[in-house]
C-alpha positions in Angstrom: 37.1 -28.5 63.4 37.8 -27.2 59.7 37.3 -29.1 56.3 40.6 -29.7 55.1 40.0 -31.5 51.5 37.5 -31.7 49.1 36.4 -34.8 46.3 33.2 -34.1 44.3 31.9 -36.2 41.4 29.2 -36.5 39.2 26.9 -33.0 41.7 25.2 -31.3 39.5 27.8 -29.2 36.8 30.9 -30.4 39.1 31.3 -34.0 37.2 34.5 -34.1 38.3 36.3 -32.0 40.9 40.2 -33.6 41.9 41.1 -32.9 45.5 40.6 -29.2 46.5 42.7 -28.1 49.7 41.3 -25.7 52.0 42.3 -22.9 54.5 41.6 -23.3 57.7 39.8 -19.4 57.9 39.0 -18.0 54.8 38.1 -19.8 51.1 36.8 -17.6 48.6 34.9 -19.1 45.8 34.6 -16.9 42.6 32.7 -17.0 39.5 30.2 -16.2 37.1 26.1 -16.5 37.8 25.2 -20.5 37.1 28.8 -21.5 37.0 29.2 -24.0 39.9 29.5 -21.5 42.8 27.0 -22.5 44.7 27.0 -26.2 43.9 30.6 -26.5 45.5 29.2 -25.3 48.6 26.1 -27.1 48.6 28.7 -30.3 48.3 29.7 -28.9 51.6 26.6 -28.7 53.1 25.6 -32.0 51.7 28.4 -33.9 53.4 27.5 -32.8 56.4 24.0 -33.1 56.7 23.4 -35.6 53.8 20.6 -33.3 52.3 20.7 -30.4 50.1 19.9 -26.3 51.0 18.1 -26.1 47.5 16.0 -29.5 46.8 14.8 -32.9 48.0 15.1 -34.2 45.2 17.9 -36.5 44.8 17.8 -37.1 41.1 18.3 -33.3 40.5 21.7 -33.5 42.2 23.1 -36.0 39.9 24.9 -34.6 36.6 22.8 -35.2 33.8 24.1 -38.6 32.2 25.7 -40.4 35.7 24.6 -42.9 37.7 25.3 -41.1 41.4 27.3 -38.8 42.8 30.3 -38.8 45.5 32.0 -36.7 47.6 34.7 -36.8 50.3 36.1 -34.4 52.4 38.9 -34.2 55.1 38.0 -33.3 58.2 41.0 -31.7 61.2 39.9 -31.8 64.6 40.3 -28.5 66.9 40.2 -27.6 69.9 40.4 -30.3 72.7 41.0 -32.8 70.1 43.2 -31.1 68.0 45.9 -33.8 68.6 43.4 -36.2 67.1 44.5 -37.3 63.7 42.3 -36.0 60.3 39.2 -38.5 59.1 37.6 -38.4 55.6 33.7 -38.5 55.5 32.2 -39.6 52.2 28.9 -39.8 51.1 27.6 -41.5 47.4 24.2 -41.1 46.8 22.1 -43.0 43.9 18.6 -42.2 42.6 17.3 -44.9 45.1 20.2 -45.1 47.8 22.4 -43.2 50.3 25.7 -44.4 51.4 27.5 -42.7 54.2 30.9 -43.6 55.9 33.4 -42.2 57.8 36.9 -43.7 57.3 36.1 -47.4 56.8 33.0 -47.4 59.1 29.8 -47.4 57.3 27.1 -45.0 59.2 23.6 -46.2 59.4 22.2 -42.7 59.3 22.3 -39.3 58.8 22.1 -38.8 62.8 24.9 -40.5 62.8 26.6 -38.3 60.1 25.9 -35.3 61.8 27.7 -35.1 64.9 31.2 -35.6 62.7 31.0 -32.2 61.0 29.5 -29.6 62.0 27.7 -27.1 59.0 25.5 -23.9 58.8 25.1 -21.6 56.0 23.7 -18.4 54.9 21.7 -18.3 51.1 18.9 -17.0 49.7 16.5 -19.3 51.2 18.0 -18.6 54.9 15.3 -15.8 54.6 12.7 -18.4 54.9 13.8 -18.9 59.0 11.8 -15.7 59.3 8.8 -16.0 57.4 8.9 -19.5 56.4 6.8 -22.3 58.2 7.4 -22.8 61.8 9.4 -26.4 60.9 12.2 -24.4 59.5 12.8 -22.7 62.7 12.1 -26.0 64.5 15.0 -27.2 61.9 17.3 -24.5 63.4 16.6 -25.3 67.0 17.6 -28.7 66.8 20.6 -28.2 64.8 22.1 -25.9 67.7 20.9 -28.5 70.4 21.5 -31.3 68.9 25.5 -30.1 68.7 25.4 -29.0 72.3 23.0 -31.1 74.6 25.0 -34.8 74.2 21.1 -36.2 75.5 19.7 -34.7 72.7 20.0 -37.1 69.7 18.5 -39.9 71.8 15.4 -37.4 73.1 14.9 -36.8 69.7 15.1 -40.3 68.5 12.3 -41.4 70.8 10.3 -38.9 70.6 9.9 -39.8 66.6 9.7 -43.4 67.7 6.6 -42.6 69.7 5.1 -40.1 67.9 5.1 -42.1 64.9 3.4 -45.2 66.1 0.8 -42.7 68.2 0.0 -41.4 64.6 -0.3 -44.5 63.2 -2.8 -45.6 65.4 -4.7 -42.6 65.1 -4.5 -43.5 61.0 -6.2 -46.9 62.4 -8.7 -45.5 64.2 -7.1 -47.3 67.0 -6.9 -45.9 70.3 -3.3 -43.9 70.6 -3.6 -43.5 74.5 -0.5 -46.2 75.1 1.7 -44.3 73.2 0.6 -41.1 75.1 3.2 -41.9 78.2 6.1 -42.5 76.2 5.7 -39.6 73.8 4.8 -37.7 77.0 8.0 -38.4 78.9 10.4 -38.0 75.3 8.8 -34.4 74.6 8.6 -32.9 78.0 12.3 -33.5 78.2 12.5 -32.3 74.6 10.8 -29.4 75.7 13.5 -28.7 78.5 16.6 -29.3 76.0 15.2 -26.9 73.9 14.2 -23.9 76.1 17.6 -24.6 77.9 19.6 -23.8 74.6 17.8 -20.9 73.7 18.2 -19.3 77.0 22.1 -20.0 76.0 21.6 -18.8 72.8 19.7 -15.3 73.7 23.2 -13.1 74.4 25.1 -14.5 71.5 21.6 -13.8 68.9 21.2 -10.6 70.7 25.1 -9.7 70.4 25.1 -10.5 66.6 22.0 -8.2 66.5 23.7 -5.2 67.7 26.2 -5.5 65.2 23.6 -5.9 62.1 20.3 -3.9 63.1 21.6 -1.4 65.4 19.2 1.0 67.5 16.5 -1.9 67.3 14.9 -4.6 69.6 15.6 -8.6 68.4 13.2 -10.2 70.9 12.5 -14.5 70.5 10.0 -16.9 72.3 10.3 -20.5 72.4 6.6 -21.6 71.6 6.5 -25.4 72.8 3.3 -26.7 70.4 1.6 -27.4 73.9 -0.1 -25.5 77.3 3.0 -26.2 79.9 0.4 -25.8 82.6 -1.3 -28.4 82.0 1.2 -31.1 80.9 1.7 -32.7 77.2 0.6 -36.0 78.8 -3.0 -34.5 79.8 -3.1 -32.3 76.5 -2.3 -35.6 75.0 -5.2 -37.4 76.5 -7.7 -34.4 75.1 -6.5 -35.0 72.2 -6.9 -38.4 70.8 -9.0 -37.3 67.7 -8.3 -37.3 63.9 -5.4 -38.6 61.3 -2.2 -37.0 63.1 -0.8 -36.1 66.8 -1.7 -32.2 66.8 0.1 -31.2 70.2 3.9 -31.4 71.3 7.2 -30.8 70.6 6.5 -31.3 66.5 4.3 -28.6 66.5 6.3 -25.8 68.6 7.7 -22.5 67.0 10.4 -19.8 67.4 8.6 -16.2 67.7 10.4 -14.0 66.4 9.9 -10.3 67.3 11.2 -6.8 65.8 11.0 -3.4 67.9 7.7 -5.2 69.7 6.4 -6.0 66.2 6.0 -9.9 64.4 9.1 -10.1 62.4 7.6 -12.0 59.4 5.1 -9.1 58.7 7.2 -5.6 59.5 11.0 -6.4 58.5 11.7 -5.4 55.3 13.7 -8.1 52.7 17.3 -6.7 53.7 16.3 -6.8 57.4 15.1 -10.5 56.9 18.4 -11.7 56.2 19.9 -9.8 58.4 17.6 -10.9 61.2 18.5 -14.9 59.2 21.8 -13.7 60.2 21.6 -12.9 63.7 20.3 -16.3 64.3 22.8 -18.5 62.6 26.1 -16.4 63.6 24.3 -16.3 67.0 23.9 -20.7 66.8 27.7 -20.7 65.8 29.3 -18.2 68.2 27.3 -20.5 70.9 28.6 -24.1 69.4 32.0 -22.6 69.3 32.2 -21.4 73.1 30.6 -24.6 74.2 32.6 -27.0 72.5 35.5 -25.2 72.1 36.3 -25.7 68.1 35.5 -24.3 65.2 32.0 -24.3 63.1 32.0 -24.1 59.2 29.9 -21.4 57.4 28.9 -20.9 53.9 28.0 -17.9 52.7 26.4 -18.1 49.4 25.4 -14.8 47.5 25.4 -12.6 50.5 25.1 -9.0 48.7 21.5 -10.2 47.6 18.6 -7.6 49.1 21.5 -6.0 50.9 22.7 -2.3 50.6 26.0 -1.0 50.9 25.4 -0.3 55.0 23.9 -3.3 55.5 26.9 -5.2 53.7 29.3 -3.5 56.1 27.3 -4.9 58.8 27.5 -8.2 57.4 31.1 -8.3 57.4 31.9 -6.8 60.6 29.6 -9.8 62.0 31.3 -12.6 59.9 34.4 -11.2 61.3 33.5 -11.8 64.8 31.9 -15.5 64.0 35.4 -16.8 63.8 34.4 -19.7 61.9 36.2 -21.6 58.9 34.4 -19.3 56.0 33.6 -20.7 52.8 31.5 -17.6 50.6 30.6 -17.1 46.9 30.7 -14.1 45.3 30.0 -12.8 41.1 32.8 -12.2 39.4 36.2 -11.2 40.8 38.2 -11.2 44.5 36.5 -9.3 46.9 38.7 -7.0 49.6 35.4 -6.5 51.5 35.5 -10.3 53.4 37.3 -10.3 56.7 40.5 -11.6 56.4 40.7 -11.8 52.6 44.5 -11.4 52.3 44.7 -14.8 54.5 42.5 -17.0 52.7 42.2 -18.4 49.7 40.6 -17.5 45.9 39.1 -20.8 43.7 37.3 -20.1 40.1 34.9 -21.6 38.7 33.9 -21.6 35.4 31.5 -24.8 33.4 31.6 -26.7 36.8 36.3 -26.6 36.3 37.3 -25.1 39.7 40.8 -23.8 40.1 43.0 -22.6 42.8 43.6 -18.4 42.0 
């Protein structure tokens, strides 16, 4: 798949943006620091996941002086279903309220929203998948399996389902053992979609890591939040104490290791994103050979904490992703993106983008 077209109004500095068309590789967006560069592709991001890469807040998203903000955008089918006709997703978003549709359908969701476009991106904060809290790596596992394992969304769902009505027991000082079965049988299979994937994942992550931290070891565990051994439904039963359910799937973690060493506390800033990088373009390359179409990627200030070697790296990998590109950069064109001559150059400048 590959976004096609592009509607924003009333995100951020972009109060009004009239249709943008895209290519299907390679879109370049140029620009000064605090000009819009970043809020274009964080429209992007948003219609396809329906929440931001830079707040929760949904006031701060709305220009100053508007009511809500909208955006559309065009999707094209690839791949198996590349003779399937283009669909427009839209999203308008209030203060209070989010409505999402696709075509005329209204979705109820944003689990419902996902599975119609799929988005990753690289930014600053991408950093965090390293040393951040273990939810953010749990946040990057079940993006790639959700995309991949068609079971997946409804594993998931229950899973919440239970878990939440287990906790709100426990709030009650209730006894949570009847939700212990049901959460039991929703997380152990949880637990298998998820080490399944990253088994999947492991070549494409470890490919992507030769390329960008060459002559050292990338090593990953799946940490499943409770002792396989003995079961989640008997760690479940020992553990029917306090406000919150403290074993299972919710509570599981991506170890991340570099040359035998926890990455979080030895890899330096520029090997952080790097390492960011290795497991993103390592999610895509996997989504792409599994489902046989495209992914999109945004790329927003990628020469931050990177050196000129590590830069080269960075390109040579976002060559091989193969993905519909969409990457900020300061300033003017940049030869130094993969297939730059093929793509196309937009400008912003005071939230006014135009086609270069």
């Amino acid at each position: 798949m590959h976004l096609s077209r592009l509607e924003v109004q009333g995100l951020r500095c972009l109060r009004e943006v009239p249709e943008l068309e895209f290519h299907a590789t390679l879109n370049l967006i140029t620009g000064a620091n605090a000009a819009g560069k970043t809020t274009l592709l964080e429209a992007i991001d948003l219609l396809a996941r329906g929440r931001s890469f830079r707040t929760d807040k949904a006031r701060e998203l709305i220009t100053q002086g508007e009511t809500h903000y909208l955006i559309r955008g065009q999707v094209q089918p690839e791949g198996a279903k590349e003779e399937a006709p283009p669909f427009w997703l839209s999203q308008q978003r209030t203060a209070d309220s989010l409505e999402l549709r696709c075509g005329q359908e209204t979705l109820k969701g944003l689990a419902d929203l996902a599975p119609r476009l799929a988005v990753q991106s690289i930014h600053p904060d991408s950093q965090a998948l390293v040393h951040g809290a273990p939810a953010r790596r749990r946040s990057w596992l079940d993006w790639g399996v959700f995309h991949v394992e068609p079971e997946y969304r409804s594993t998931w769902a229950s899973y919440q389902r239970a878990l939440k009505q287990r906790n709100a027991a426990l709030k009650a000082q209730q006894n949570p053992q009847a939700w212990n079965a049901p959460l039991a049988e929703a997380g152990t299979l949880m637990d298998e979609q998820r080490d399944r994937y990253l088994a999947e994942a492991r070549d494409s992550i470890e490919g992507f890591a030769q390329i960008l931290l060459p002559g050292q070891q990338l090593e990953f565990a799946y940490r499943p939040g409770f002792d396989r051994e003995t079961g989640l439904f008997e760690a479940l039963n020992k553990s029917q104490s306090g406000i919150a359910t403290d074993v299972g799937p919710h509570r599981a973690d991506v170890e991340l290791m570099l040359d035998g060493m926890p990455a979080a506390r030895c890899a330096s800033r520029g090997q952080t994103k790097l390492l960011a990088g290795c497991l993103l373009l390592g999610q895509i390359a996997l989504f792409q050979e599994i489902r046989g179409e495209r992914c999109i990627l945004l790329v927003d200030d990628l020469a931050a904490e990177l050196d000129a070697s590590h830069m080269e790296r960075m390109m040579e990998a976002l060559a091989a992703c193969e993905a519909q590109l969409f990457a900020s950069c300061v300033g003017g064109p940049s030869g130094a993106f993969p297939m730059a001559s093929e793509g196309r150059m937009f400008h912003v400048e005071q939230g006014i983008i135009s086609l270069t």
